[in-house]
C-alpha positions in Angstrom: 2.4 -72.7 73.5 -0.9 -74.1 71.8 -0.3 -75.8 68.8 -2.7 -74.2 66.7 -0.5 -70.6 67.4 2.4 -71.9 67.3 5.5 -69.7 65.5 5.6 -71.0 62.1 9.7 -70.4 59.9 10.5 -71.2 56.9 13.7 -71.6 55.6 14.9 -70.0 51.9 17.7 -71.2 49.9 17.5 -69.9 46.9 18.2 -66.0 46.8 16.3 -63.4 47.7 17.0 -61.5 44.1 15.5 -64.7 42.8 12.3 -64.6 45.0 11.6 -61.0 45.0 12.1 -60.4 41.2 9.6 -57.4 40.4 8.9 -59.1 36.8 8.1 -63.2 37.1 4.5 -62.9 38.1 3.6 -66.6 39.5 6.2 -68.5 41.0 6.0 -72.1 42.2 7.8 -72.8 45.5 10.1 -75.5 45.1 10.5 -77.9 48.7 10.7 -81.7 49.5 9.3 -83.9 51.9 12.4 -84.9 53.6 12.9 -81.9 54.9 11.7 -81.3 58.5 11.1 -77.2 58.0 9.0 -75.8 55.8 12.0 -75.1 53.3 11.8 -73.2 49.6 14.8 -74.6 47.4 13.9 -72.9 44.8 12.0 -71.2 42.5 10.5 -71.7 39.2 8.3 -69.1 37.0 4.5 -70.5 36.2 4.8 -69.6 32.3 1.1 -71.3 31.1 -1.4 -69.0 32.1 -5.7 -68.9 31.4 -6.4 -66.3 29.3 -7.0 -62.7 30.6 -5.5 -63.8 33.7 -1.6 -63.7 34.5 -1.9 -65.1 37.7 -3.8 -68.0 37.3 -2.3 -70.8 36.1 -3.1 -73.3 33.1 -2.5 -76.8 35.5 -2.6 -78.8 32.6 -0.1 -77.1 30.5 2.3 -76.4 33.9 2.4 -79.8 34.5 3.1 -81.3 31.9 6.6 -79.2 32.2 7.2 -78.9 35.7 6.8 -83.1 35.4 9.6 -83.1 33.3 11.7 -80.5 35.2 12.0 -81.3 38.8 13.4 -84.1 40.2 11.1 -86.7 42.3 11.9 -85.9 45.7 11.3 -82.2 45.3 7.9 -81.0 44.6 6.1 -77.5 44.7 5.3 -76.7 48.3 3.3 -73.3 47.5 3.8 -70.1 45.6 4.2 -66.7 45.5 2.3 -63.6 43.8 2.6 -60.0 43.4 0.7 -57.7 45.2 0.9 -54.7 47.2 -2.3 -55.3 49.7 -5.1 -58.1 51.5 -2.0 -60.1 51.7 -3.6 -63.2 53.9 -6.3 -62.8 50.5 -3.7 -63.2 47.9 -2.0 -65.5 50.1 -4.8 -67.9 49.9 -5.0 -67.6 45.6 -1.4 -68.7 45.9 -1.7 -71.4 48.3 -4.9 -72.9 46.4 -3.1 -72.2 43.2 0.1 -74.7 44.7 -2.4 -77.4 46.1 -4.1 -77.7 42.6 -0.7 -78.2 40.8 0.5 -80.8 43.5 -2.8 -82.9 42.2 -2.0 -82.5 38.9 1.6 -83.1 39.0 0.7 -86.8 40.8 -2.2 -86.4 43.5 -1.4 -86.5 46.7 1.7 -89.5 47.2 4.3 -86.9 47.2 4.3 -86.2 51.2 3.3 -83.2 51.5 1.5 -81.4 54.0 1.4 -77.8 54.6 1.6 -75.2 52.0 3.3 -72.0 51.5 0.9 -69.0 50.5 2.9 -66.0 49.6 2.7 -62.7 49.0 5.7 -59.9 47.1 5.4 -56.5 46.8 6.1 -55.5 43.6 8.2 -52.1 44.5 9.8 -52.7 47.4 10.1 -56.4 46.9 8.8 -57.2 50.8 7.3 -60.5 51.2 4.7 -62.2 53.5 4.7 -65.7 53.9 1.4 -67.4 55.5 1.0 -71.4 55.5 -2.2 -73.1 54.7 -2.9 -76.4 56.5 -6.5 -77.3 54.7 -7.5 -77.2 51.4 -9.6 -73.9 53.0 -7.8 -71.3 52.0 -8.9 -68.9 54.7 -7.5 -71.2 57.4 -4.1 -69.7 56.9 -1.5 -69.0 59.9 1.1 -66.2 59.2 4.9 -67.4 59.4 6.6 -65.5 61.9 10.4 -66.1 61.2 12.4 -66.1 57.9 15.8 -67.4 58.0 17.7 -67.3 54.5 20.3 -70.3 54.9 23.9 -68.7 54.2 25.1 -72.4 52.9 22.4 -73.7 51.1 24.4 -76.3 49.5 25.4 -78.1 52.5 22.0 -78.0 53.9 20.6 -79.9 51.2 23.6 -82.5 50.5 23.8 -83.0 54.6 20.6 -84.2 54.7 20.1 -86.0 51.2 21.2 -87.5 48.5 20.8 -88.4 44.6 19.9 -91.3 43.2 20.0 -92.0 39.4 18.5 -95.2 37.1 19.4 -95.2 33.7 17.2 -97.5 30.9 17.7 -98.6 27.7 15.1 -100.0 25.1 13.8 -99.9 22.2 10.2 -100.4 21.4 8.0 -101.0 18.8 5.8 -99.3 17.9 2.3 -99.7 15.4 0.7 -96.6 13.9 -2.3 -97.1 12.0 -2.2 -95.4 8.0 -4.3 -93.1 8.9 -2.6 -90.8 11.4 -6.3 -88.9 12.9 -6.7 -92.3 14.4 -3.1 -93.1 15.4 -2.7 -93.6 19.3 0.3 -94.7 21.2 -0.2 -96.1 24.5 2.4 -96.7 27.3 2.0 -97.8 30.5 4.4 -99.4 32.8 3.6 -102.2 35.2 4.1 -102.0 39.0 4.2 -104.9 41.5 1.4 -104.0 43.9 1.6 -108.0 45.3 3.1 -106.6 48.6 3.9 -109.8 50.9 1.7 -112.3 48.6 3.4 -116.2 48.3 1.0 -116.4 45.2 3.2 -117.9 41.8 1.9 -115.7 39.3 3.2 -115.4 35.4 3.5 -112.6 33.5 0.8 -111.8 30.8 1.1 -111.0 27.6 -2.5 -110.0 25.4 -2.2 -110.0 21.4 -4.6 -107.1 19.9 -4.7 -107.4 16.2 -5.0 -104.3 14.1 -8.1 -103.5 12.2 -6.6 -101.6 9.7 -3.5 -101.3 7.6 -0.5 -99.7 10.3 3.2 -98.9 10.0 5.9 -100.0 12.4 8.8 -97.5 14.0 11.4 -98.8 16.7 12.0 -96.1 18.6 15.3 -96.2 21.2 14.5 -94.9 24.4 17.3 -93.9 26.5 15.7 -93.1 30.3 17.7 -91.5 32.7 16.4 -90.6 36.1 17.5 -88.7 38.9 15.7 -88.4 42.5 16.4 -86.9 45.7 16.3 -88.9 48.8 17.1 -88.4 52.3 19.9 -90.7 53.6 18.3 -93.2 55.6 15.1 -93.5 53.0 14.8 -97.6 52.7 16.1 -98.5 49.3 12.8 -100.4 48.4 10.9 -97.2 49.1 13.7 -95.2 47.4 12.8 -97.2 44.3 8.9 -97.3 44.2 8.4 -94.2 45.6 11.1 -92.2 43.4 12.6 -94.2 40.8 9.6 -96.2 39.0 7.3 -93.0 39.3 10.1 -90.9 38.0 10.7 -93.4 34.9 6.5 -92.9 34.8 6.7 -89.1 34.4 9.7 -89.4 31.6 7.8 -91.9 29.6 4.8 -90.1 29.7 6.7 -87.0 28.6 8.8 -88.6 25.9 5.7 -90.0 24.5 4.4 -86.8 23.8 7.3 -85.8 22.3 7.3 -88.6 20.2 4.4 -88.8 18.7 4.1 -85.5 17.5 7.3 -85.7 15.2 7.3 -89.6 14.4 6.0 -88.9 11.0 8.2 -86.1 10.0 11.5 -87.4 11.6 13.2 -89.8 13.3 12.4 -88.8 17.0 15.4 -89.3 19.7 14.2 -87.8 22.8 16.7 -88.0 25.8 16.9 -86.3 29.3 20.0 -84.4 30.6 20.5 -83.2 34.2 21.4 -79.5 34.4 22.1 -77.5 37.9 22.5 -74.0 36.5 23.5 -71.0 38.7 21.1 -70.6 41.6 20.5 -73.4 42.0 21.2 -76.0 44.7 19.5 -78.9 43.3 19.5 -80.4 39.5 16.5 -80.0 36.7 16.2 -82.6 34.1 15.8 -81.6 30.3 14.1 -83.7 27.9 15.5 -82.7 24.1 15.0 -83.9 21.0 18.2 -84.5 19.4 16.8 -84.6 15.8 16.2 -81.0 15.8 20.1 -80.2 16.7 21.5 -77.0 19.2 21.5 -74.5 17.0 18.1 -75.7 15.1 15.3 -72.4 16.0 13.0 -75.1 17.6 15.3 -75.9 20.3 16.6 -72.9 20.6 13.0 -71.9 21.5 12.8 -74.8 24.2 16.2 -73.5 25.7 14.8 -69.7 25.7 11.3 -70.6 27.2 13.5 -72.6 30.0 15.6 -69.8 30.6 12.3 -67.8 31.1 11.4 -70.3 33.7 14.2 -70.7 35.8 14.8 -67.4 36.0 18.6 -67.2 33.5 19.7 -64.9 31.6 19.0 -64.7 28.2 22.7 -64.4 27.0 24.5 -67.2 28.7 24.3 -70.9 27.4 23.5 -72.4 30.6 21.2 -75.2 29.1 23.2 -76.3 26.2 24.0 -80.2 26.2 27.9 -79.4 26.5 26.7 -78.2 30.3 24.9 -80.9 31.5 26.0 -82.7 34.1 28.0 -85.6 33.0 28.7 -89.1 34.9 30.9 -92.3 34.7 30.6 -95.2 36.7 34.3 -96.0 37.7 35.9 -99.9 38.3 35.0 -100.7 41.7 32.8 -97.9 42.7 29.3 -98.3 44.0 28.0 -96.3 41.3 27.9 -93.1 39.4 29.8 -90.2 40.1 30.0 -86.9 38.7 32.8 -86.1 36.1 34.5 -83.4 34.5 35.5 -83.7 31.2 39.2 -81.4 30.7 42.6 -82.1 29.1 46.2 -82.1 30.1 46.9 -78.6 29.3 47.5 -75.7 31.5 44.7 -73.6 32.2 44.7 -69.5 33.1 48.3 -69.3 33.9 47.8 -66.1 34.6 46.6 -66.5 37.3 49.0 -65.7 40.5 51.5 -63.7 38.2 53.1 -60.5 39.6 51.9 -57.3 39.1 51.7 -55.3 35.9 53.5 -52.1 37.8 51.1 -49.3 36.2 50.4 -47.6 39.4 46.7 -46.8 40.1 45.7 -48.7 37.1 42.6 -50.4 36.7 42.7 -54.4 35.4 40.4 -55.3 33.3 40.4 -59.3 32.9 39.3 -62.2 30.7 36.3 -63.7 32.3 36.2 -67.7 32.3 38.5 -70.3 31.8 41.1 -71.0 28.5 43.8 -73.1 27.6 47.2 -72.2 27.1 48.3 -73.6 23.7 51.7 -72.7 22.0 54.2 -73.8 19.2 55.3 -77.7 19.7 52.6 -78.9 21.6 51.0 -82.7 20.7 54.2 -83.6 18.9 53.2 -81.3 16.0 56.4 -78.7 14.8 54.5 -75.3 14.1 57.8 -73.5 15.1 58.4 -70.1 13.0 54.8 -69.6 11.5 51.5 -71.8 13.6 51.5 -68.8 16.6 48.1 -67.3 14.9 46.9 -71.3 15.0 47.6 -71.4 18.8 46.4 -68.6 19.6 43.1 -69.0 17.8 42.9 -72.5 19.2 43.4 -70.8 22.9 40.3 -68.7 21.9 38.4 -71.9 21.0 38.8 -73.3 24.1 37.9 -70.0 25.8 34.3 -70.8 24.3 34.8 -74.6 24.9 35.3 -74.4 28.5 32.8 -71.7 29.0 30.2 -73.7 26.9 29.2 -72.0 24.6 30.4 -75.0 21.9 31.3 -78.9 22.4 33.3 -79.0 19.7 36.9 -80.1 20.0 39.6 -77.7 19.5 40.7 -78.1 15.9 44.2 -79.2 14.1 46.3 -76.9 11.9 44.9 -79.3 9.6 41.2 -78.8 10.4 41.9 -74.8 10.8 43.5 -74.7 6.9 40.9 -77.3 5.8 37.7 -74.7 7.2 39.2 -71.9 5.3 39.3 -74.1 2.1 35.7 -74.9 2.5 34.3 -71.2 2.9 36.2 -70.2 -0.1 39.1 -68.1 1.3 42.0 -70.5 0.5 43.1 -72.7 -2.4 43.1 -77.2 -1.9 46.8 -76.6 -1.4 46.5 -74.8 1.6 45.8 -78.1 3.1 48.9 -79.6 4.9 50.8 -76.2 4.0 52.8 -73.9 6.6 51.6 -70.3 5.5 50.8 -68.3 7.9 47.0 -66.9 9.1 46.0 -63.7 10.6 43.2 -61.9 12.2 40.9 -62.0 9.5 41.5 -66.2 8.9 40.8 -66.2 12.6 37.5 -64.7 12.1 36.6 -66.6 9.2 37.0 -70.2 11.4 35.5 -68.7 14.2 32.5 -67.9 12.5 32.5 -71.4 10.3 32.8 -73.5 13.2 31.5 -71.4 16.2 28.9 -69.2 14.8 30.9 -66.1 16.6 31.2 -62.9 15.5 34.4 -61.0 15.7 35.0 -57.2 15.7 38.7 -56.1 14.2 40.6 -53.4 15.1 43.2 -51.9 12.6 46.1 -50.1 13.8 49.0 -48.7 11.5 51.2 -49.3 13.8 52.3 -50.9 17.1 52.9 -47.3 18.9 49.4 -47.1 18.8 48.1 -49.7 20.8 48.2 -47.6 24.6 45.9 -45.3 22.4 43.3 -48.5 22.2 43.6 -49.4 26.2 40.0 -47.9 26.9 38.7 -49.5 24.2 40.0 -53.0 24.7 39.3 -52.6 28.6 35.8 -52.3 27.6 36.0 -55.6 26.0 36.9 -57.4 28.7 34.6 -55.7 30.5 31.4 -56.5 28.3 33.0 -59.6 26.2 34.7 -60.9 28.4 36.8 -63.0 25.8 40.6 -63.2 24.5 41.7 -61.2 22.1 44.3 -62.2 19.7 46.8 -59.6 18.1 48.6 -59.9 14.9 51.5 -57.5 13.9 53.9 -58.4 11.0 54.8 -62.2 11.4 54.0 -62.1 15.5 50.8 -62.8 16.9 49.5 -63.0 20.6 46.8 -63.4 22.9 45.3 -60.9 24.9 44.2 -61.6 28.4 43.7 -58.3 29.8 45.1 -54.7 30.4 45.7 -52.6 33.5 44.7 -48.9 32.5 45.2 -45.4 34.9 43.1 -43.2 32.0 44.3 -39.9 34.2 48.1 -40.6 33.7 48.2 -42.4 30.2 50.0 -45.4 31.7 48.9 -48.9 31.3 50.2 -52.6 30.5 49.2 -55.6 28.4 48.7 -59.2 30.0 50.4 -61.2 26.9 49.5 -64.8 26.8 53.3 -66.0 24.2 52.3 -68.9 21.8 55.9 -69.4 20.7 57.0 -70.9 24.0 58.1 -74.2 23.0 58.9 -75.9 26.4 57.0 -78.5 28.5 53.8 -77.5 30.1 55.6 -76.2 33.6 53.6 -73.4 34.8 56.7 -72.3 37.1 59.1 -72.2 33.7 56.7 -70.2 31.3 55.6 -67.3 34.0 59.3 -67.1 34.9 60.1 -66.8 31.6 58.0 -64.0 30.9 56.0 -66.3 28.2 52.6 -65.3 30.5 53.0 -61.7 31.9 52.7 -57.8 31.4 54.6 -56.4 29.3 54.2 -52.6 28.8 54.1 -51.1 25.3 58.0 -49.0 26.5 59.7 -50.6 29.5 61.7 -49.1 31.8 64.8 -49.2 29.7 62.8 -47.5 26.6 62.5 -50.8 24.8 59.2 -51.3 22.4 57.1 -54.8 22.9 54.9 -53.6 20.1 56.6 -53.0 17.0 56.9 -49.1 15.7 57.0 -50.1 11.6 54.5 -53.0 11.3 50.9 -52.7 11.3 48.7 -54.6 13.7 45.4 -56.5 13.9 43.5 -57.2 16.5 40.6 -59.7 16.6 38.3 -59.2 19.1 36.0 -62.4 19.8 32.0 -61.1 20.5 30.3 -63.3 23.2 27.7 -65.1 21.7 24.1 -63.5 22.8 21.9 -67.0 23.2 20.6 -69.8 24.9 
């Protein structure tokens, strides 16, 4: 076949929900070099637009983000607008549209050659894909096959791998008085000698200043991660990747950090995310001075979300999720870690049936651990359950990350209540028992969560609340924790027939006091359904006490 007509594929591994979305306008098309096939990674919502015009993008503005955000080794090979018609037209806009963003992001050194023009529908979500080999954007040649890799992960690992520098320093820096004609310049020098034998010295020029200036030392804390295919040359690996990648995050920082240097003390650093969707990581610069919960970052965390396509409830981007790494004795280098403690997590999981028959389970979502009476050495026997059972909901939101605080003390539980006001200084160190309301109280202190509390007169009532709790675990997604005379529990889920009435509660016991054998507490019923009557007509839920139940909201944010 002639070359010039030859079939043209390109290969998607993001999905297609996140390609064909109805409501992003301008996407960039994420790809690297290394890749033989024209190949889309991922893709990443153009947010700065000109005026008047949604479609076309501000370069400047884009860049200075997407700089930031992706990784070198992976670069935008095209993009994708709506439109329902003159497809090979439109397809040109967006090819231009990705050729003029490759220039700004870092000319033309990035290795790539062809570029992806494409075209969505915005009903039916069909999409044309036409490559552009010129910088003439009628010269476009339609691609004829679309595969959408079923393991994109494995394509991308098989074929490359990451490499990561980290850099320390701090460095001075002289601001003149008068901040209108304040400048900060960076550069960073490169050894262009190639094969020269020439002894050459470093240089170092002294530029006095002409006016009256202040001094800051500012730490900068680099950290850079690239993408490389496996056999890539480590000396190209480094000045092809690495030094232009510690380029783009000084450039970036810089800006960062002179806009707040005389308002605060700036501490921009980079974290590594890979958030759901996608196969490879994006790097996040933040400013630590501002704090998570502070509205500015909160801002940068929402208009991220916007970018990368994430939901607007979930805390994807929050510093306790970002990928974390240790360089272990021996080992060639970094590795990926886990942070996690000894305890059990989700014994539920793999326990027998509840026995309502044509029920419907309705489950915690996520991750928890199981905490109960005696653990760490402390003796809470008789009167800490509501403690363990609230610190079984903080590591709920721990492990799901919405917080990276640690899971408090008995001691740091009674001490919160002291400082809102709802206990006494001798509460401190004391054995009184908490309930559902101190449980929302701390939650809200420490967390920032909101809890919803359901009153009930008595424990008879609770099959009369199965609906409504299913539809928390539903929705929420969270555990509950249930307080009835001196008793409390935690909630994991409840199996619910709503045409026969019958249904059964998946009790999480904090009053175990055994080791941590998984085998020993789900035999002994210390993780497992009980029904509100058994068989033999005995009440779990007691008929004369009234009962509380807390019911933890999942936090809507970024």
């Amino acid at each position: 076949m002639d070359n010039d007509r030859r079939e043209l594929s390109v290969r998607v591994l993001c999905r297609k929900l996140i390609i064909a979305s109805k409501e992003r306008g301008l996407q960039w098309l994420i790809g690297s070099p290394f890749f033989e096939q024209l190949t889309i990674v991922s893709t990443v919502q153009c947010l700065h637009t000109q005026p008047g015009d949604s479609l076309s993008p501000d370069c400047n503005k884009e860049s200075d983000d997407l700089r930031t955000l992706l990784l070198r080794g992976f670069d935008v090979i095209g993009a994708l607008l709506p439109g329902d018609s003159n497809w090979e037209e439109n397809a040109g806009k967006a090819a231009d549209a990705a050729r003029k963003m490759r220039k700004f992001l870092s000319g033309n050194d990035r290795g790539i050659r062809d570029t992806i023009g494409a075209v969505a529908h915005p009903i039916t979500s069909e999409i044309h894909f036409f490559v552009s080999k010129t910088e003439k954007s009628p010269n476009l040649e339609a691609v004829t096959t679309v595969v959408y890799e079923e393991h994109p992960d494995k394509y991308v690992w098989e074929r490359g791998c990451l490499l990561r520098c980290e850099l320390a320093m701090n460095l001075p820096i002289y601001v003149p008085t008068n901040r209108a004609s304040g400048t900060i310049q960076v550069s960073i020098l490169l050894n262009k000698s190639g094969s020269s034998t020439q002894v050459v010295a470093p240089i170092a020029e002294y530029f006095p200043a002409s006016e009256p200036a202040r001094l800051f030392v500012v730490s900068f804390k680099f950290d850079i991660l690239c993408y490389a295919s496996k056999d890539l040359p480590a000396a190209h690996a480094v000045s092809k990747l690495i030094v232009p990648g510690l380029e783009d995050q000084l450039t970036t920082m810089k800006k960062t950090l002179y806009s707040n240097l005389f308002t605060q003390h700036p501490q921009p650093r980079p974290y590594h995310f890979c958030p759901p969707g996608f196969v490879q990581p994006v790097t996040v610069l933040y400013e630590l001075d501002y704090g998570e919960t502070e509205m500015k970052q909160v801002e940068i965390r929402r208009s991220l979300h916007l970018r990368l396509g994430l939901p607007l409830d979930r805390p994807f981007l929050l510093i306790a999720n970002a990928i974390k790494f240790s360089i272990t004795e021996g080992s060639a280098g970094s590795i990926p870690i886990r942070k996690g403690s000894a305890l059990l997590k989700d014994v539920h999981s793999g326990i027998p049936g509840s026995g309502v028959s044509g029920g419907i389970v309705s489950l915690i979502q996520g991750s928890y651990e199981y905490y109960h009476y005696l653990q760490d050495g402390f003796d809470d026997s008789g009167w800490g359950c509501a403690y363990r059972s609230l610190q079984t909901i903080i590591s709920w939101f721990r492990l799901q990350h919405y917080t990276s605080i640690e899971v408090p003390s008995h001691r740091e539980i009674q001490q919160a209540l002291v400082e809102i006001g709802d206990k006494e200084h001798s509460f401190v160190g004391s054995r009184e028992w908490i309930g559902a309301i101190e449980l929302s109280f701390v939650l809200d202190k420490l967390l920032g969560v909101s809890c919803k509390v359901m009153n009930l007169r008595s424990g008879s009532e609770l099959p009369d609340k199965c609906r409504e709790l299913a539809m928390h675990f539903e929705t929420q997604g969270t555990p509950v924790m249930i307080g009835g005379g001196v008793l409390a529990y935690t909630l994991l889920g409840v199996d619910y027939n709503e045409a026969s009435g019958d249904c059964a509660f998946l009790i999480l016991d904090p009053h175990y006091t055994g080791g941590d054998e998984l085998k020993k507490i789900v035999n002994g019923g210390w993780c497992g359904w009980k029904k509100a009557v058994d068989s033999k007509g005995r009440s779990f839920f007691l008929q004369d006490k009234f009962y509380n139940l807390l019911l933890p909201q999942r936090p809507n944010m970024v």
